[in-house]
C-alpha positions as a Markdown table, in Angstrom:
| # | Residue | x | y | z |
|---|---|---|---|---|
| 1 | Unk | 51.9 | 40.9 | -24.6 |
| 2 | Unk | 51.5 | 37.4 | -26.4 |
| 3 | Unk | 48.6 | 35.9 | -26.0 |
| 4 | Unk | 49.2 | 33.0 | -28.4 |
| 5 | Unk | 49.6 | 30.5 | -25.6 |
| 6 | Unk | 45.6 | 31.6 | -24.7 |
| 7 | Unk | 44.6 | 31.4 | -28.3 |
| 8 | Unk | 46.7 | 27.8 | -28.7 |
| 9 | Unk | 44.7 | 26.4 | -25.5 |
| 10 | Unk | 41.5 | 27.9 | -26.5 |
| 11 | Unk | 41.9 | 26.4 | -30.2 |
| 12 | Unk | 42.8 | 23.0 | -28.5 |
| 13 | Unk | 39.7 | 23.5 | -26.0 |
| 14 | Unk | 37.4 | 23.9 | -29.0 |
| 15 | Unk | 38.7 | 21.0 | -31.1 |
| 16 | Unk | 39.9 | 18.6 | -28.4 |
| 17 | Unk | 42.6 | 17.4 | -31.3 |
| 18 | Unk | 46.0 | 18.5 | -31.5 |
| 19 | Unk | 46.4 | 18.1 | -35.5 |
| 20 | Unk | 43.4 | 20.4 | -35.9 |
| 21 | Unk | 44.0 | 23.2 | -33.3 |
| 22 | Unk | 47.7 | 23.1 | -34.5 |
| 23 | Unk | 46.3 | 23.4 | -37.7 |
| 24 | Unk | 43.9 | 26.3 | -36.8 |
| 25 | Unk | 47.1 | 27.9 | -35.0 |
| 26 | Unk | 49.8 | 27.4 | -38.1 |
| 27 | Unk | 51.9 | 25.8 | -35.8 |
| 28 | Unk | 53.3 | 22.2 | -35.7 |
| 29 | Unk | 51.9 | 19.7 | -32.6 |
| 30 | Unk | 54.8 | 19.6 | -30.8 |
| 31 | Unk | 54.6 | 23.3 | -30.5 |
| 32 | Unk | 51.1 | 23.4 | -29.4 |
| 33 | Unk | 52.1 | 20.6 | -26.9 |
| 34 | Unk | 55.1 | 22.3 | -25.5 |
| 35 | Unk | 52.4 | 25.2 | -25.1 |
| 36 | Unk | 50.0 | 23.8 | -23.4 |
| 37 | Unk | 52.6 | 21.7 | -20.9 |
| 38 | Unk | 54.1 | 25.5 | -19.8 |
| 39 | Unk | 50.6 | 26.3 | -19.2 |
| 40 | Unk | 50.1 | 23.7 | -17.1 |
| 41 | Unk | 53.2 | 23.7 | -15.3 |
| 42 | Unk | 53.1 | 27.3 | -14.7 |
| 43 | Unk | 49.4 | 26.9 | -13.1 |
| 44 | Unk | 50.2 | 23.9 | -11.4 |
| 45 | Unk | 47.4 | 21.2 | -12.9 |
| 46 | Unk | 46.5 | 19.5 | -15.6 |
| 47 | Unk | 44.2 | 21.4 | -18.1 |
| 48 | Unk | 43.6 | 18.0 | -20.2 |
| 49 | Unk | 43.3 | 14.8 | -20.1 |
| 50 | Unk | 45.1 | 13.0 | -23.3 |
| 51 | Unk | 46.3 | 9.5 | -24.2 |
| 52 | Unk | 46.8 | 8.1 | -27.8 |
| 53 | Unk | 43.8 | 7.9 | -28.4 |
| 54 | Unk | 41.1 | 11.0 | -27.0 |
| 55 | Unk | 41.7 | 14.7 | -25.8 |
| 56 | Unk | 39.7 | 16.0 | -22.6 |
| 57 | Unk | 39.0 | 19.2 | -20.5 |
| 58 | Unk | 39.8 | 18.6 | -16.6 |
| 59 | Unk | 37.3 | 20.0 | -14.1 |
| 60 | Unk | 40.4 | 22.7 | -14.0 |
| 61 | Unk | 40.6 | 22.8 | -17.9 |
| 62 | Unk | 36.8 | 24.5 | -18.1 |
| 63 | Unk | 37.8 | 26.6 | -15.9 |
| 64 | Unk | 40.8 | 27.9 | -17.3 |
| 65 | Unk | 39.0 | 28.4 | -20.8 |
| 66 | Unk | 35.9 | 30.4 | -19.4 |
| 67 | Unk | 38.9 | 32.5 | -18.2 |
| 68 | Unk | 41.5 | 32.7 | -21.3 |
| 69 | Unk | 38.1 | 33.5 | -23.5 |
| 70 | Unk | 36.9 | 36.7 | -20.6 |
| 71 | Unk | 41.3 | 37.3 | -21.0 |
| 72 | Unk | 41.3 | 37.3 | -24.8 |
| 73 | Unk | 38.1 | 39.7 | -25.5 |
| 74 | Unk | 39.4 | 42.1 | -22.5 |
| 75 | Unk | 42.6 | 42.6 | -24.2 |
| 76 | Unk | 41.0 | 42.7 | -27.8 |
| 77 | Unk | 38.3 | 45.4 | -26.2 |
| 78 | Unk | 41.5 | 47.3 | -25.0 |
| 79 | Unk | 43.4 | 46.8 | -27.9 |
| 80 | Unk | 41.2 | 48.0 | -30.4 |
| 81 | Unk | 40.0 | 51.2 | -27.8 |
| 82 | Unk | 43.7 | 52.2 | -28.1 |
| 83 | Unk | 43.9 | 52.2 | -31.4 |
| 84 | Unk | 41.0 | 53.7 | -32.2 |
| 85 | Unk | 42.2 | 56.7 | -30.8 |
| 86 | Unk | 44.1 | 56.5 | -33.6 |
| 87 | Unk | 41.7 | 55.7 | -36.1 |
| 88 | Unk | 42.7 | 52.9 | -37.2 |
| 89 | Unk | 41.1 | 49.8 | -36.1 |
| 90 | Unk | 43.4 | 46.3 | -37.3 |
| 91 | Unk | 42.4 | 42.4 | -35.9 |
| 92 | Unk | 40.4 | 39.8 | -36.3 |
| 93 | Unk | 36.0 | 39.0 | -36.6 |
| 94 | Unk | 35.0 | 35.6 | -37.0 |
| 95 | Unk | 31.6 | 35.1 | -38.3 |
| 96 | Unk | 29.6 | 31.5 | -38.6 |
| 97 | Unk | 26.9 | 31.4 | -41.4 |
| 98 | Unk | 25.4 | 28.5 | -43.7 |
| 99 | Unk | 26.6 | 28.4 | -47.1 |
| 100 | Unk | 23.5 | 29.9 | -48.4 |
| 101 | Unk | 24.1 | 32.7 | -46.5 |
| 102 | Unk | 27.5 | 33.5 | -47.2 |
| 103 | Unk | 26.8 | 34.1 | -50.9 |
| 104 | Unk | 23.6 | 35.9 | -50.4 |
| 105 | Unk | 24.7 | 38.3 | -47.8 |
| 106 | Unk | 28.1 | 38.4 | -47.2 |
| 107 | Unk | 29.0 | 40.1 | -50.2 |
| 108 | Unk | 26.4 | 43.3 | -49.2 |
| 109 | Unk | 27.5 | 43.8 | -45.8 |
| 110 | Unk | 31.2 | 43.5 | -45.9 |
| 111 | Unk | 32.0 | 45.1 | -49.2 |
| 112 | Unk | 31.5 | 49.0 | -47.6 |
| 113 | Unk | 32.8 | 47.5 | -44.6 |
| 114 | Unk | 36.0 | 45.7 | -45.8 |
| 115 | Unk | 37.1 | 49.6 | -47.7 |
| 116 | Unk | 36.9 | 51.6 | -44.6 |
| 117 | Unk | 38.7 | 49.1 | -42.6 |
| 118 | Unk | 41.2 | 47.7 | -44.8 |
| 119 | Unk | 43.0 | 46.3 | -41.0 |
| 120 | Unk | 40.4 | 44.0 | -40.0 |
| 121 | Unk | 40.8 | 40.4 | -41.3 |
| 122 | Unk | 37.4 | 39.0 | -41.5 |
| 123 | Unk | 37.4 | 34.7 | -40.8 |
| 124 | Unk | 34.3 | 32.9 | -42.3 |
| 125 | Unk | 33.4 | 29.1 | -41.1 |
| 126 | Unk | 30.5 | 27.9 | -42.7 |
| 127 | Unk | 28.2 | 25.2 | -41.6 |
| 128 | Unk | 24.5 | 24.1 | -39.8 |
| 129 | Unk | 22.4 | 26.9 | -38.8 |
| 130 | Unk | 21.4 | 25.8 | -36.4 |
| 131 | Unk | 24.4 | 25.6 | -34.6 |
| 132 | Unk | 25.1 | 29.3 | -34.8 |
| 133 | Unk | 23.8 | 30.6 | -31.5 |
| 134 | Unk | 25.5 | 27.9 | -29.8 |
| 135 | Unk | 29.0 | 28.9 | -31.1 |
| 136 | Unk | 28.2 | 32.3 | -30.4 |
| 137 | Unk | 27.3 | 31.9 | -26.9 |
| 138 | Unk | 30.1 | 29.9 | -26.1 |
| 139 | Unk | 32.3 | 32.5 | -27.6 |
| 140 | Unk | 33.7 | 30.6 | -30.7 |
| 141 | Unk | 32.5 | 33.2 | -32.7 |
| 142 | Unk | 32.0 | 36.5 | -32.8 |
| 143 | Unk | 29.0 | 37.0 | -34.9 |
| 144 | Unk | 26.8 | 34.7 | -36.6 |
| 145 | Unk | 24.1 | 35.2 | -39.8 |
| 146 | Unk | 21.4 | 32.9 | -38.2 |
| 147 | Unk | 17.4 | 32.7 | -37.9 |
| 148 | Unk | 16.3 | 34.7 | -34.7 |
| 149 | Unk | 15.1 | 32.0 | -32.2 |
| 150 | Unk | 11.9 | 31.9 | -30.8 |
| 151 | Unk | 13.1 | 32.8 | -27.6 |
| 152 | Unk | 15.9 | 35.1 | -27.7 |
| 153 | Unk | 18.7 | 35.1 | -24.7 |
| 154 | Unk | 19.0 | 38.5 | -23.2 |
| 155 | Unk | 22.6 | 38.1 | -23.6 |
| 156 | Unk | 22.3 | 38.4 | -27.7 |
| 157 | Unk | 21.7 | 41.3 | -29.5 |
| 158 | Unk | 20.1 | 40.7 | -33.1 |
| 159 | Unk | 19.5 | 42.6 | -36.4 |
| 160 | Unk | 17.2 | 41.0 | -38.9 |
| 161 | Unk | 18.6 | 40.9 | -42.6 |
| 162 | Unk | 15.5 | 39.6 | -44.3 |
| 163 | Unk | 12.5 | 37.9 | -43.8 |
| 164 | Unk | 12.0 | 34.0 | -46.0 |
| 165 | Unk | 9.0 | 32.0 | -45.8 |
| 166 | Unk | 9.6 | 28.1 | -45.1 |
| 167 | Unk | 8.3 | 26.4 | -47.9 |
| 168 | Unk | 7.4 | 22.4 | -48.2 |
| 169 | Unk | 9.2 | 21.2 | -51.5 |
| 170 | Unk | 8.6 | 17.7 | -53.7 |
| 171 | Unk | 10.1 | 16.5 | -56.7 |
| 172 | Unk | 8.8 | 17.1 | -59.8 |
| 173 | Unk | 8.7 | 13.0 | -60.9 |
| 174 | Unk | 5.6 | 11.7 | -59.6 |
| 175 | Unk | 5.2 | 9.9 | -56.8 |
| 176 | Unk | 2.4 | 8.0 | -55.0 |
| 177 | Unk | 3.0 | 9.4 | -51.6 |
| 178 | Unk | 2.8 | 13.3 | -52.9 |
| 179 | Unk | 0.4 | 15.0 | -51.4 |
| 180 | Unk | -2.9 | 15.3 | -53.9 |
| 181 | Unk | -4.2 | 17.8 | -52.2 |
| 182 | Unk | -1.8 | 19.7 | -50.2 |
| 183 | Unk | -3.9 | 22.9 | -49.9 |
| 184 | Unk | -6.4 | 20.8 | -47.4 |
| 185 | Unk | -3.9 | 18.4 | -46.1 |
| 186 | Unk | -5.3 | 15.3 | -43.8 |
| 187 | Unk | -3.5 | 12.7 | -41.2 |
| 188 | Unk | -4.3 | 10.0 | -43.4 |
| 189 | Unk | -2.8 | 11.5 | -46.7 |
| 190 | Unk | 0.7 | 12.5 | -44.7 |
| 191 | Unk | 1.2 | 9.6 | -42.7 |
| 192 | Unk | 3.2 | 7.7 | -45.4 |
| 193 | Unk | 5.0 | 10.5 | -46.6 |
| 194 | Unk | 8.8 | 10.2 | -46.5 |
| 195 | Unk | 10.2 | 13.4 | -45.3 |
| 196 | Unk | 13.6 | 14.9 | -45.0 |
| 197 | Unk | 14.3 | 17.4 | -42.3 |
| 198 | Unk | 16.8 | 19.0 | -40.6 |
| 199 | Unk | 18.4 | 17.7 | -37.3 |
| 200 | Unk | 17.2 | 20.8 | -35.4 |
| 201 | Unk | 17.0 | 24.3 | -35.3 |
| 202 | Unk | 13.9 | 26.4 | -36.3 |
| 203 | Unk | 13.1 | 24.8 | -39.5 |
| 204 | Unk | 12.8 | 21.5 | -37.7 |
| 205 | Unk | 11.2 | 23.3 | -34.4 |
| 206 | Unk | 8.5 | 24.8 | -37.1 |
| 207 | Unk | 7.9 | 21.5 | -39.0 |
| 208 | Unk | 7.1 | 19.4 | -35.7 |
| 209 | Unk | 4.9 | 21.6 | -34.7 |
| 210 | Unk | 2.9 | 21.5 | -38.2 |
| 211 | Unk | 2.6 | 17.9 | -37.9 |
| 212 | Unk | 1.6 | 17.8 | -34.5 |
| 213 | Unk | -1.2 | 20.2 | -35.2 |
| 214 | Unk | -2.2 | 17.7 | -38.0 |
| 215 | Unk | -2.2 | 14.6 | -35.7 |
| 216 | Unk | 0.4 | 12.7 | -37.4 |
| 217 | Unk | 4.0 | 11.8 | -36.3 |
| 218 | Unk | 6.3 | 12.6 | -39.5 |
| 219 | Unk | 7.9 | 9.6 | -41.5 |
| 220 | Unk | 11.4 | 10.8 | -41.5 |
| 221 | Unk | 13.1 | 9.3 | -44.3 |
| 222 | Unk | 16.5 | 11.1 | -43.2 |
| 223 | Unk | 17.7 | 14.0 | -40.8 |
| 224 | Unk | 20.7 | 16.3 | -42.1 |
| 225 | Unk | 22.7 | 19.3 | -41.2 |
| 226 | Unk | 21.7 | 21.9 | -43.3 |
| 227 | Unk | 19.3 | 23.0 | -45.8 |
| 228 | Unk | 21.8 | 22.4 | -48.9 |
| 229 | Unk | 20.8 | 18.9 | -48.7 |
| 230 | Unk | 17.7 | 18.8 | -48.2 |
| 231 | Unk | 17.2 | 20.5 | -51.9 |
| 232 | Unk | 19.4 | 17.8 | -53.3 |
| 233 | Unk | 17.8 | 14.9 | -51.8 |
| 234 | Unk | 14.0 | 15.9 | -52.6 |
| 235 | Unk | 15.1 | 16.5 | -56.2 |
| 236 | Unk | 16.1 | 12.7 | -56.3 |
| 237 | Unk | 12.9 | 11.3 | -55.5 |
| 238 | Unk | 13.8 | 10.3 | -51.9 |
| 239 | Unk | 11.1 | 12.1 | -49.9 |
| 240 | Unk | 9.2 | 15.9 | -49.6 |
| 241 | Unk | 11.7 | 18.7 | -47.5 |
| 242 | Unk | 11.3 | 21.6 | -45.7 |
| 243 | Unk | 13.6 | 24.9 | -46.4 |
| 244 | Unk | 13.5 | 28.4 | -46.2 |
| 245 | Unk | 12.9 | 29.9 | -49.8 |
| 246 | Unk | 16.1 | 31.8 | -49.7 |
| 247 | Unk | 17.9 | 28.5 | -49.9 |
| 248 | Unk | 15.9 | 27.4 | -52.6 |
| 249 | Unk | 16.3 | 30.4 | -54.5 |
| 250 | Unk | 20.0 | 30.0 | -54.5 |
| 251 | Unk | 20.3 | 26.2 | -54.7 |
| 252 | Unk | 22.0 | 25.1 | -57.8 |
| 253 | Unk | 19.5 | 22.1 | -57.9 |
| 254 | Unk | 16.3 | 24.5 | -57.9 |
| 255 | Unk | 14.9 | 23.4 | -61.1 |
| 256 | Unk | 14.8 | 19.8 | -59.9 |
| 257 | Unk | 12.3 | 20.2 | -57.5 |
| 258 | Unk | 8.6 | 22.2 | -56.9 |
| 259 | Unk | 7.0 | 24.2 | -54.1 |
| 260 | Unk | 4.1 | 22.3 | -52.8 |
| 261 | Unk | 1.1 | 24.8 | -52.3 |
| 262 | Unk | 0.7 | 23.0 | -48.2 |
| 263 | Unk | -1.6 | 25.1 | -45.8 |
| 264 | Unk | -1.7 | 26.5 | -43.3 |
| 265 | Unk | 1.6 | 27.8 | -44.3 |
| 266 | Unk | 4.4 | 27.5 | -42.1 |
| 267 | Unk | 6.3 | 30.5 | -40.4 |
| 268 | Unk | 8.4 | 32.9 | -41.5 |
| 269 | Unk | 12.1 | 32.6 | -41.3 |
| 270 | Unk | 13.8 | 36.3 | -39.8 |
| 271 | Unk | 17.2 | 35.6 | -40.5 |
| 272 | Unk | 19.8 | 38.1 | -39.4 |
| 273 | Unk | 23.0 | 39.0 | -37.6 |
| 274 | Unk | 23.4 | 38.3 | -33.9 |
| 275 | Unk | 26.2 | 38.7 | -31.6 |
| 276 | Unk | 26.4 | 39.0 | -27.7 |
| 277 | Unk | 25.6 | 42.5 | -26.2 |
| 278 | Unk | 28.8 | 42.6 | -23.9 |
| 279 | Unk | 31.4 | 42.2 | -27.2 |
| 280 | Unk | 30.1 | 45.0 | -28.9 |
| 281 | Unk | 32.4 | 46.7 | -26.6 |
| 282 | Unk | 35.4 | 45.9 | -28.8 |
| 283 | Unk | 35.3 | 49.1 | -31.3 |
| 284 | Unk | 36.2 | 45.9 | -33.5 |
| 285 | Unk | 32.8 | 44.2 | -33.6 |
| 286 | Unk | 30.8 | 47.6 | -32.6 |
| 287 | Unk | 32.1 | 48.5 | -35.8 |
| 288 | Unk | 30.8 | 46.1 | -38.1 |
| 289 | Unk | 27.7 | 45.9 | -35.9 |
| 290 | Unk | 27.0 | 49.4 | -36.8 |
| 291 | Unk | 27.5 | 48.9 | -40.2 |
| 292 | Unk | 24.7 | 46.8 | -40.6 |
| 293 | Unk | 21.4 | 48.3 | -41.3 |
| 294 | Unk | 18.2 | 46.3 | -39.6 |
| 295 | Unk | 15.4 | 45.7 | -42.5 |
């Protein structure tokens, strides 16, 4: 069966631009095009809405993509349960992680994993954490290295890789809006303190609530996507960060920049490996899923 005219809509779903789901598909645009107008004609309606100018799912079009995704991971499941019969186990696992992550795990859970399934072809997109559960709810990945959220969704099933404190950093130049005395920290001594932060996720989620407890609104000097950044930017002098120590402890840029001693401390970050519970009937992804130890 070919199922590239699902996988051509679904990339085109995701993307809602032709160069970069014909891209993500190795085919040229008109292809995808001529794709996604047999689609439509063989189903009778129009799956998007498109000009010059912007690309956009009908009412008909979400619809279609809640099925082609349940179409895809059926065939995959059956697929892969075939061939395991066999023992031998070929396709495809996407994983989403944040750079940090991909060097300081990656390497330990696929290495085993990549020599006793030499078939599998493993696709890595890196970016903000705190976009991972997101993608893999929706079902644009299959797995995700991500910090477990405070409330986890039934539907997920998680395994904790390690455990890193979230840790207020400054840079080492001296400032007059560091902290003097971050062990007692006070409304008035944080009010005028720049602070760079992440967009969302738990790191942000954490940090909010530290300041509310304090009584103070945070100064945001600037919001990014990503922890990577927030290293960098602290160690030019533009304002104190929050990260998790892992990221520190890989960052390039480490030297530039100090761990301020703040209590109460903040949380802990439990990062580890999620995925949803009803894909870990693809022998595929139950596969790697076992592979991985909790800790």
């Amino acid at each position: 069966m070919d199922m590239r005219p699902l996988k051509h809509f679904l990339a085109l779903a995701e993307t809602l631009h032709f160069g970069r789901a014909s891209e993500a598909c190795h085919v040229s645009p008109s292809t995808l095009s001529r794709t996604i107008r047999q689609l439509e004609e063989s189903l009778g309606v129009a799956l998007f809405e498109r000009d010059n100018r912007h690309v956009a799912l009908t009412r008909q079009g979400r619809t279609f993509q809640a099925y082609a995704r349940e179409a895809l991971e059926e065939w995959e499941a059956l697929r892969q349960s075939l061939m395991s019969e066999a023992r031998t186990l070929t396709g495809e696992i996407s994983i989403y992680c944040s750079v940090t992550a991909s060097y300081s795990f990656l390497y330990e859970l696929l290495s085993e994993f990549r020599t006793r399934h030499p078939g599998i072809e493993l696709k890595l997109h890196t970016g903000d954490p705190a976009q991972s559960l997101q993608r893999v709810l929706a079902g644009n990945e299959d797995m995700a290295i991500t910090p477990r959220p405070r409330q986890s969704p039934d539907a997920l099933g998680f395994k904790s890789l390690t455990r890193s404190p979230l840790v207020f950093i400054a840079p080492h130049a001296a400032h007059d809006w560091i902290p003097t005395t971050p062990e007692s920290p006070s409304a008035e001594q944080w009010r005028e303190v720049p602070m760079i932060l992440s967009e969302a996720g738990l790191s942000r989620q954490y940090s909010d609530t530290w300041f509310r407890a304090l009584g103070v609104a945070p100064r945001i000097y600037a919001q990014v996507a990503g922890h990577e950044a927030i290293v960098s930017m602290v160690g030019l002098g533009f304002g104190l960060g929050v990260v998790p120590r892992i990221v520190l402890d890989t960052s390039p840029l480490a030297e530039r920049v100090r761990i301020l001693p703040v209590k109460p401390e903040l949380p802990h970050y439990d990062v580890g490996l999620c995925v949803l519970e009803r894909r870990l009937k693809s022998p595929l992804i139950a596969a790697l899923w076992d592979e991985v130890a909790e800790r």
